[in-house]
C-alpha positions as CSV (number, residue, x, y, z in Angstrom):
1,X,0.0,0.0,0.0
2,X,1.5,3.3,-0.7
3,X,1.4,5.3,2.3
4,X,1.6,9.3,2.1
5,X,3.4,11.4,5.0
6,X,3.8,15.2,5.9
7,X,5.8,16.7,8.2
8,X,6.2,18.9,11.0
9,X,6.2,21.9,8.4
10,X,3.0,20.4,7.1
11,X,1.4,20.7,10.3
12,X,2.4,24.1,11.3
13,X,1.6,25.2,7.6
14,X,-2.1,24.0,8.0
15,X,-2.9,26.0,11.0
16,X,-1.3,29.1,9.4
17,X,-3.3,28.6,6.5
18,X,-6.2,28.5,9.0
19,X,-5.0,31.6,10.5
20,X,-5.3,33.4,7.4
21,X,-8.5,31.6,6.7
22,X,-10.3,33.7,8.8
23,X,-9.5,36.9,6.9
24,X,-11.8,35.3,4.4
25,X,-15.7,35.5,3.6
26,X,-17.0,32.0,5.0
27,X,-17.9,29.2,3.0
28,X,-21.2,27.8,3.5
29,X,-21.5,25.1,5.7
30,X,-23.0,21.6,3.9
31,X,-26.7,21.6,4.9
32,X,-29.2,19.4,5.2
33,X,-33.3,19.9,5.8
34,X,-36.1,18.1,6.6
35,X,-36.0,14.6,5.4
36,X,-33.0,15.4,3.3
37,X,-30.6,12.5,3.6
38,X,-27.1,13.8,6.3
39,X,-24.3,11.9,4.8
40,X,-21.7,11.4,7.4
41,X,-18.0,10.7,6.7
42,X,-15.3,8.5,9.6
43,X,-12.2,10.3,9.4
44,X,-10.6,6.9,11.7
45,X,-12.4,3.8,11.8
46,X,-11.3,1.7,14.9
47,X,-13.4,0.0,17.9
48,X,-14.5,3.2,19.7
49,X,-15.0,5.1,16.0
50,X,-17.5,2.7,14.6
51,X,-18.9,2.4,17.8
52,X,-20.0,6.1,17.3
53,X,-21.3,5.7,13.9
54,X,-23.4,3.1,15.3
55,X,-24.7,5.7,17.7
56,X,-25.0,8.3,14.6
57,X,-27.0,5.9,12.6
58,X,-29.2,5.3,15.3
59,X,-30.0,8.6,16.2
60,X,-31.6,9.8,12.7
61,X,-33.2,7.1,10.0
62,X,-32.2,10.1,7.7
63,X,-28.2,9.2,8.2
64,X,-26.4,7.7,6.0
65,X,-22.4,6.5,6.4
66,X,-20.4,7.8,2.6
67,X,-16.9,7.8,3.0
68,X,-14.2,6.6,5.5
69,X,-10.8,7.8,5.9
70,X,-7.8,5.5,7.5
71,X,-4.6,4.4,8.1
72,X,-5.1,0.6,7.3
73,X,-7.3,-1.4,5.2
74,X,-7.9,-4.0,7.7
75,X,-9.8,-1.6,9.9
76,X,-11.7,-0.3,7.2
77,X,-13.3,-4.2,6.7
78,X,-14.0,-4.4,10.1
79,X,-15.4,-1.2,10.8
80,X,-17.9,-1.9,7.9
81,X,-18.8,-5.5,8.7
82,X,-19.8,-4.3,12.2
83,X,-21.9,-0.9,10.4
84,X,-23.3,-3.7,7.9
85,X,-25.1,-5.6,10.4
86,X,-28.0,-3.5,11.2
87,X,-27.1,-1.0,9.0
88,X,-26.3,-1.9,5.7
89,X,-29.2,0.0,3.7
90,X,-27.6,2.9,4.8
91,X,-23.6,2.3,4.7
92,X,-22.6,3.5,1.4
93,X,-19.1,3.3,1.9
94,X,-17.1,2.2,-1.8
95,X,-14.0,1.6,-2.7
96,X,-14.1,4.8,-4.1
97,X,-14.9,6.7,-0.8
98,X,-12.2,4.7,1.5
99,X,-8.7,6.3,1.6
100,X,-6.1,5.2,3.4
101,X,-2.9,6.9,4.7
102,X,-2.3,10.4,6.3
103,X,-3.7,12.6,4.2
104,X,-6.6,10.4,3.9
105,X,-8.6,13.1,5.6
106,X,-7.9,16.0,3.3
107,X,-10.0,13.1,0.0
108,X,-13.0,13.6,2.7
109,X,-12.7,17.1,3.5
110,X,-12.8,17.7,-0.7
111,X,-16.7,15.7,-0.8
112,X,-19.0,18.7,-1.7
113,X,-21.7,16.4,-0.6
114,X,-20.5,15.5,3.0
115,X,-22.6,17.0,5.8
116,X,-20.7,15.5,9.2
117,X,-17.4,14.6,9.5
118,X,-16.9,12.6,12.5
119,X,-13.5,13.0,13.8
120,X,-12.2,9.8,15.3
121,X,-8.6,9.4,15.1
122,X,-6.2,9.6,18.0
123,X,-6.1,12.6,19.6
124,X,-3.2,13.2,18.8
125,X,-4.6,14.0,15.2
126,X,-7.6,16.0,16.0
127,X,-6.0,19.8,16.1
128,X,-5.3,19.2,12.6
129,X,-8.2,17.8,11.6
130,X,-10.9,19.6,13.2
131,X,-9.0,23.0,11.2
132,X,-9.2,21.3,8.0
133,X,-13.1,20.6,8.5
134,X,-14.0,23.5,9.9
135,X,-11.9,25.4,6.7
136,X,-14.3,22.5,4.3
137,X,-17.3,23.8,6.3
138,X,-17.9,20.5,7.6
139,X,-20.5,20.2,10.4
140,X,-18.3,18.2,13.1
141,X,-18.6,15.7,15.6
142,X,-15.2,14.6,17.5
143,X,-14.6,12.6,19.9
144,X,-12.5,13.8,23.0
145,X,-10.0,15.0,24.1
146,X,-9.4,17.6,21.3
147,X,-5.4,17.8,21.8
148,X,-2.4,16.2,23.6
149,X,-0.5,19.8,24.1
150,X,-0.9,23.2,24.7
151,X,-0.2,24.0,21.0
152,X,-3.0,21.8,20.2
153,X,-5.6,23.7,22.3
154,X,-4.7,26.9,20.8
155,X,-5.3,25.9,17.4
156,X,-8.6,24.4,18.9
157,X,-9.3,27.9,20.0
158,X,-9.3,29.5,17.1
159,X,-10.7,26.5,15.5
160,X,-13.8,27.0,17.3
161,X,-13.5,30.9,16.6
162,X,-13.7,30.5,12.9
163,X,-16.8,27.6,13.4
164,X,-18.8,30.1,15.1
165,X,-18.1,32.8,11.9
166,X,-19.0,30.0,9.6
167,X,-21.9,28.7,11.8
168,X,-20.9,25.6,11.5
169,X,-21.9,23.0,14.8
170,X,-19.4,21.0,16.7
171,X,-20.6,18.2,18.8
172,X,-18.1,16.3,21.2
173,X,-17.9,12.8,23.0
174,X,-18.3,14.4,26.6
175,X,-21.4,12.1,26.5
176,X,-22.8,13.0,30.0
177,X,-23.4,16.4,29.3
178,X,-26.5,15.1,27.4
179,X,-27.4,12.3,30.3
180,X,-30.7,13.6,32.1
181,X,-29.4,12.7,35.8
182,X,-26.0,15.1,35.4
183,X,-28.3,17.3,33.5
184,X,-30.9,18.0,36.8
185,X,-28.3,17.6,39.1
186,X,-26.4,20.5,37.6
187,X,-29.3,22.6,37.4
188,X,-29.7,21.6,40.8
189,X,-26.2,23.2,41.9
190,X,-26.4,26.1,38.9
191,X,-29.9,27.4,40.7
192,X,-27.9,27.6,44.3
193,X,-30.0,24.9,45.7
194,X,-26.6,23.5,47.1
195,X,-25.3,26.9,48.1
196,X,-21.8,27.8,47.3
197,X,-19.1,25.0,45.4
198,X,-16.7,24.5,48.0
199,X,-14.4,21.2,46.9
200,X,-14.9,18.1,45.2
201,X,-13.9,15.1,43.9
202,X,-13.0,13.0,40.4
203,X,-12.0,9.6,39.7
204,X,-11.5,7.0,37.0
205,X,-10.1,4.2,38.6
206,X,-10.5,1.6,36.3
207,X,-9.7,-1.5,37.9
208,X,-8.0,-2.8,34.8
209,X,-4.2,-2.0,32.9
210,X,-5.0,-3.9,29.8
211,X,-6.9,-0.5,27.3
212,X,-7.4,-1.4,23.8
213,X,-4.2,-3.4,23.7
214,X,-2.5,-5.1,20.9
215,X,0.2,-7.3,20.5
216,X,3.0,-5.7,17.8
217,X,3.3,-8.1,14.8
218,X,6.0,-8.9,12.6
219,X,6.2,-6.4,9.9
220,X,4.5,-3.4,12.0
221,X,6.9,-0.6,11.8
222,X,7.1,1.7,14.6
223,X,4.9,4.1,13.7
224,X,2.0,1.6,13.0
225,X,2.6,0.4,16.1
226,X,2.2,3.1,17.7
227,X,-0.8,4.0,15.7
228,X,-2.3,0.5,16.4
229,X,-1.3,0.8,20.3
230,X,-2.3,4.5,20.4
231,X,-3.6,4.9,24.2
232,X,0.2,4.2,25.4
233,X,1.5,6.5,23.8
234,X,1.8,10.2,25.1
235,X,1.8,12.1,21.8
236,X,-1.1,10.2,20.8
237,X,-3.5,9.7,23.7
238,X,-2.4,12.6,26.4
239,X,-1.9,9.4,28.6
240,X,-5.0,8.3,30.6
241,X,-5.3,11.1,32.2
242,X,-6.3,12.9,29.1
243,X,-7.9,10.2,27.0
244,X,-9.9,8.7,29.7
245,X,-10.6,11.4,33.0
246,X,-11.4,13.7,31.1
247,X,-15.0,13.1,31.4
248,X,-15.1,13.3,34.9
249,X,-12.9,16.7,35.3
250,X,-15.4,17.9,32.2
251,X,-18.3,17.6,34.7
252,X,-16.4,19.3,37.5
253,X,-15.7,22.3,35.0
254,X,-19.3,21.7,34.3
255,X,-20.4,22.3,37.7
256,X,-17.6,24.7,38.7
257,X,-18.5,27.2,35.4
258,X,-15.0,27.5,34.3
259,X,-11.7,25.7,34.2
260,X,-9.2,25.9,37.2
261,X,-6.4,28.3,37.4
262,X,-3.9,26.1,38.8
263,X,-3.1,22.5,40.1
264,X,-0.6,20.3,41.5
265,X,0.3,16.4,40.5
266,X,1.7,13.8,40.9
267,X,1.8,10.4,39.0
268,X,3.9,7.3,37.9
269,X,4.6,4.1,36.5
270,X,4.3,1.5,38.6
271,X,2.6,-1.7,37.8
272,X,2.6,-1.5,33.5
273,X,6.7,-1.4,33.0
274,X,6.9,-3.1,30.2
275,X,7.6,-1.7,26.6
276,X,4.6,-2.7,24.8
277,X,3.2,-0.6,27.5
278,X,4.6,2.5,25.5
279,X,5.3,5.4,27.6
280,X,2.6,6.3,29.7
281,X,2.0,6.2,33.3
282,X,-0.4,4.0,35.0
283,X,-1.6,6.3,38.2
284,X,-1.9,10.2,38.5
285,X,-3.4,12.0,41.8
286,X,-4.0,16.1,41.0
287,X,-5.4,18.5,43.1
288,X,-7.0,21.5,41.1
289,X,-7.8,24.9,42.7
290,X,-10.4,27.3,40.9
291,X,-11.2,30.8,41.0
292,X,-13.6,30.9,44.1
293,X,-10.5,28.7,45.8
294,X,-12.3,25.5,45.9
295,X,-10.0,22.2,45.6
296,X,-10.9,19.3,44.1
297,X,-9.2,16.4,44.1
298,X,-8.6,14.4,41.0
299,X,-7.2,10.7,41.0
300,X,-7.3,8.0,38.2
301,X,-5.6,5.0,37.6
302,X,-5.2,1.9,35.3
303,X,-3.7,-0.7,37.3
304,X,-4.7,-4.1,37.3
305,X,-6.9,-5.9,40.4
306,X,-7.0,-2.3,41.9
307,X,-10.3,-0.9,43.8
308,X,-12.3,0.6,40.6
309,X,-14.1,3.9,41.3
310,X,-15.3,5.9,38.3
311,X,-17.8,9.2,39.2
312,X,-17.5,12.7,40.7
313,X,-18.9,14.5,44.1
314,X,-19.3,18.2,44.0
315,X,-18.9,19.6,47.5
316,X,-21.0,22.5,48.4
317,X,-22.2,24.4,52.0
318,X,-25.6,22.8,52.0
319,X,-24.9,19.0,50.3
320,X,-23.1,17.8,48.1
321,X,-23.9,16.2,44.6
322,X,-22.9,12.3,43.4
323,X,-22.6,11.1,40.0
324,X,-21.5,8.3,37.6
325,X,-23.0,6.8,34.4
326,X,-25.6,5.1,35.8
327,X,-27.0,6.8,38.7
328,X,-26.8,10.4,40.2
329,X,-28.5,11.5,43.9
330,X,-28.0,14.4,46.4
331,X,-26.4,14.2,50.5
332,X,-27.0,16.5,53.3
333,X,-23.7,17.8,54.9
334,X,-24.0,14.3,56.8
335,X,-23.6,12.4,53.6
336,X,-27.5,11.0,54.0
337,X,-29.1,11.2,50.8
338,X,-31.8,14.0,49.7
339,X,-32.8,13.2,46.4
340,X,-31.8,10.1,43.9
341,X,-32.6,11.1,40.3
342,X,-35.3,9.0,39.1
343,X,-36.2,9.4,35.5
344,X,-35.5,8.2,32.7
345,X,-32.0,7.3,32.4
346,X,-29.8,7.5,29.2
347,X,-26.0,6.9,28.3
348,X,-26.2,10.8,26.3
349,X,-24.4,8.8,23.3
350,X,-27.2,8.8,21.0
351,X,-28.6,12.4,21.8
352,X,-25.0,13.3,20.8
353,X,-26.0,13.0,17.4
354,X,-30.0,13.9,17.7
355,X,-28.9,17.2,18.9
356,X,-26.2,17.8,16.3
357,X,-28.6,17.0,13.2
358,X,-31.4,19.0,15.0
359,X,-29.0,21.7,15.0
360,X,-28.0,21.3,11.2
361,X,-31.6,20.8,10.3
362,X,-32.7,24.4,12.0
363,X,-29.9,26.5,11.3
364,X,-29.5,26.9,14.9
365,X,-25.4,25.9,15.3
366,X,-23.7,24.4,18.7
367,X,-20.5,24.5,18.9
368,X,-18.7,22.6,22.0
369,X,-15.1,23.0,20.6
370,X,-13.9,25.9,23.2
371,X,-15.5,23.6,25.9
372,X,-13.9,20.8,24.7
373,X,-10.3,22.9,24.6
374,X,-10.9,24.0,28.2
375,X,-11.5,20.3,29.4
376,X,-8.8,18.8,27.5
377,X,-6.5,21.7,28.7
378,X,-7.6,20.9,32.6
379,X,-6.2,17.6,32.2
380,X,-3.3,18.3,30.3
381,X,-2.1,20.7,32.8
382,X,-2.8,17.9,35.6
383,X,-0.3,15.3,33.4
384,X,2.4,18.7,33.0
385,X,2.3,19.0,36.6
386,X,2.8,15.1,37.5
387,X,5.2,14.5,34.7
388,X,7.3,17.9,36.0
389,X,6.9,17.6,39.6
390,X,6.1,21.0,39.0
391,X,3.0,23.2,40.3
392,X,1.4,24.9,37.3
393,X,-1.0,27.3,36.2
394,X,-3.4,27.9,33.9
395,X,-2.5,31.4,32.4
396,X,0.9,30.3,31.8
397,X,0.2,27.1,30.1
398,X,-2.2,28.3,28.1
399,X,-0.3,31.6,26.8
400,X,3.2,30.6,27.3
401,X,3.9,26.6,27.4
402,X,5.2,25.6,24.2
403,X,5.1,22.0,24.7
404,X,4.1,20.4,21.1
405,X,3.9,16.8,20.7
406,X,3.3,16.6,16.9
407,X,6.0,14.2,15.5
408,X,9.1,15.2,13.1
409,X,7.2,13.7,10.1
410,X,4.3,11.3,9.2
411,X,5.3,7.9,7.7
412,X,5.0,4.0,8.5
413,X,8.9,3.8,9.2
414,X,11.2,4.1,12.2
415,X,10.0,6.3,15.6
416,X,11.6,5.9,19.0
417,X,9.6,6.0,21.8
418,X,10.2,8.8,23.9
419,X,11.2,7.9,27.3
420,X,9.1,8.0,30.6
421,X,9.0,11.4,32.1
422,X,10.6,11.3,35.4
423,X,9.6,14.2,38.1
424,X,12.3,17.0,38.6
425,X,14.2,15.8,35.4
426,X,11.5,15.8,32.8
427,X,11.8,19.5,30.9
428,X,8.7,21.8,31.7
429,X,8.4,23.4,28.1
């Protein structure tokens, strides 16, 4: 298969050309209206990607899967056996819309007739690629996090700048946001109900070390085993911290109606030691501090036979609020409980996409992208801090850090893993 690259210069070059993008009258967004067909195009087809299609075809009989763009062939097939099951009236995928390689999202990005892109590579990836669709004005869902780096958020920024000038909508995969028991028990602590945010809590402790793992093959290069084996790998994933607990430091933003402005880490490597485990830590503890001077403290973990606790508790004067994916109630200041949410209870990853074709379909736009960037940046300062040993805050990381992960250049050949970071020796950039 021939494989296309760029390089660093490629990538910087992109989000100048974005830059000066906005100088420009916008192009008008691909539309759809009333029972108009949305055609939807993967840019990254692997096990959580077509999971999300699944969840886009569900949400609207009107949706229709056109085009896929990846790096290898054998995902493509499997992707599109699992979207054939159920959905195979409506998976119009061809040899003629797959592309492989790279630059396999800039084919998509060039379909006239392409109303979604959904944005499902590594992270990693997804500064570039959310520019490129919002420059196609492409109607966009991603999944999170939207960036690995600091450099990354601020092209998300102005990413999301340029979407709002284009009224273009950008849905992300914080999921809970659209669950109706963090819903009411937001409103719950928005309306004062609770009284003043004082401190909280947020964990993903999974219980497990083994995350979408894959043996390396003979004949994988280092790149595409990185690729393949993307979660272990800091300049893909963010580390757990980022790819995973994000959702739960999302819903303390959520309640706390802004991102922290400093924190404090700490983190290692403890139990996954091994190479194939890439470079990533297993176990990070951060306390964040926020404007009003709450603290909450943030701890997450992927460490096998370890106590798994995944949810978040929002502290205030007159209670406190509890919540994970499947249930959400209310404690006095004695921790007895108050209320227990009782309706109807939904995962949010379906209304994901109701929402985002609702907003297509009435001209109305959302646009989550500069939420997303604040979330993603709340954990990547947690991993800065632990990998440092360094306390940290937000202004200067978000104005000043020049940490970039992006690679030297794109191609299935030789990449060295970077090493672990250790505390007090790892360079805060």
């Amino acid at each position: 298969m021939k494989t296309n690259y760029f390089s660093r210069r490629d990538f910087l070059r992109a989000g100048a050309a974005a830059s000066a993008g906005t100088l420009l009258l916008p192009r008008r967004a691909a539309a759809a209206t009333g029972s108009e067909r949305i055609r939807v195009a993967m840019i990254g087809a692997g096990s959580r990607g077509t999971s999300d299609a699944i969840d886009c075809l569900k949400a609207d009989p009107a949706v229709e899967i056109v085009a896929i763009a990846e790096m290898f062939q054998d995902r493509v097939d499997s992707s599109l056996a699992k979207l054939r099951k159920d959905f195979a009236p409506r998976v119009k995928v061809t040899p003629d819309t797959t592309f492989l390689g790279f630059d396999a999202y800039k084919k998509v990005m060039a379909m006239a007739d392409v109303n979604i892109v959904m944005l499902l590579t590594p992270p990693g990836f997804r500064p570039l690629h959310v520019r490129a669709a919002v420059e196609a004005g492409k109607h966009i869902f991603m999944e999170k996090p939207g960036a690995v780096d600091p450099v990354g958020i601020r092209s998300l920024l102005e990413s999301a700048a340029l979407a709002d000038q284009k009224r273009l909508s950008i849905v992300v995969g914080t999921q809970q946001r659209w669950q109706p028991h963090y819903q009411e028990l937001m409103r719950r602590v928005h309306a004062g109900e609770l009284g003043e945010i004082v401190g909280g809590q947020a964990y993903w402790n999974w219980g497990s070390s083994k995350w979408h793992w894959e043996v390396r093959q003979p004949g994988w290069s280092d790149m595409e085993w990185q690729i393949r084996c993307w979660p272990y790998f800091t300049w893909l994933s963010g580390d757990h911290i980022v790819e995973q607990h994000l959702h739960n430091m999302d819903v303390i933003n959520w309640a706390m109606g802004s991102p922290p402005v400093s924190c404090l880490g700490m983190g290692g490597r403890q139990a996954r030691t091994t190479p194939d485990f890439g470079n990533i830590y297993d176990h990070f503890t951060v306390e964040y501090e926020y404007a009003n001077g709450a603290r909450v403290m943030s701890m997450c973990s992927q460490i096998e036979k370890s106590t798994p606790r995944v949810g978040e508790r929002v502290l205030c004067t007159k209670g406190a609020t509890v919540t994970d994916r499947a249930q959400g109630f209310i404690t006095d200041t004695r921790g007895r409980k108050t209320y227990t949410f009782d309706g109807d209870m939904h995962s949010g990853e379906v209304a994901q996409y109701t929402n985002l074709i609702r907003s297509i379909r009435e001209g109305k736009p959302i646009n989550e992208c500069r939420r997303l960037a604040e979330s993603t940046m709340t954990v990547i300062l947690g991993r800065m801090s632990a990998y440092t040993g360094r306390a940290l805050k937000w202004d200067w990381a978000m104005t000043a850090s020049k940490l970039d992960l992006t690679r030297p250049k794109y191609e299935l050949g030789a990449l060295p893993v970077d090493p672990v970071a250790i505390p007090g020796i790892e360079p805060l950039l």
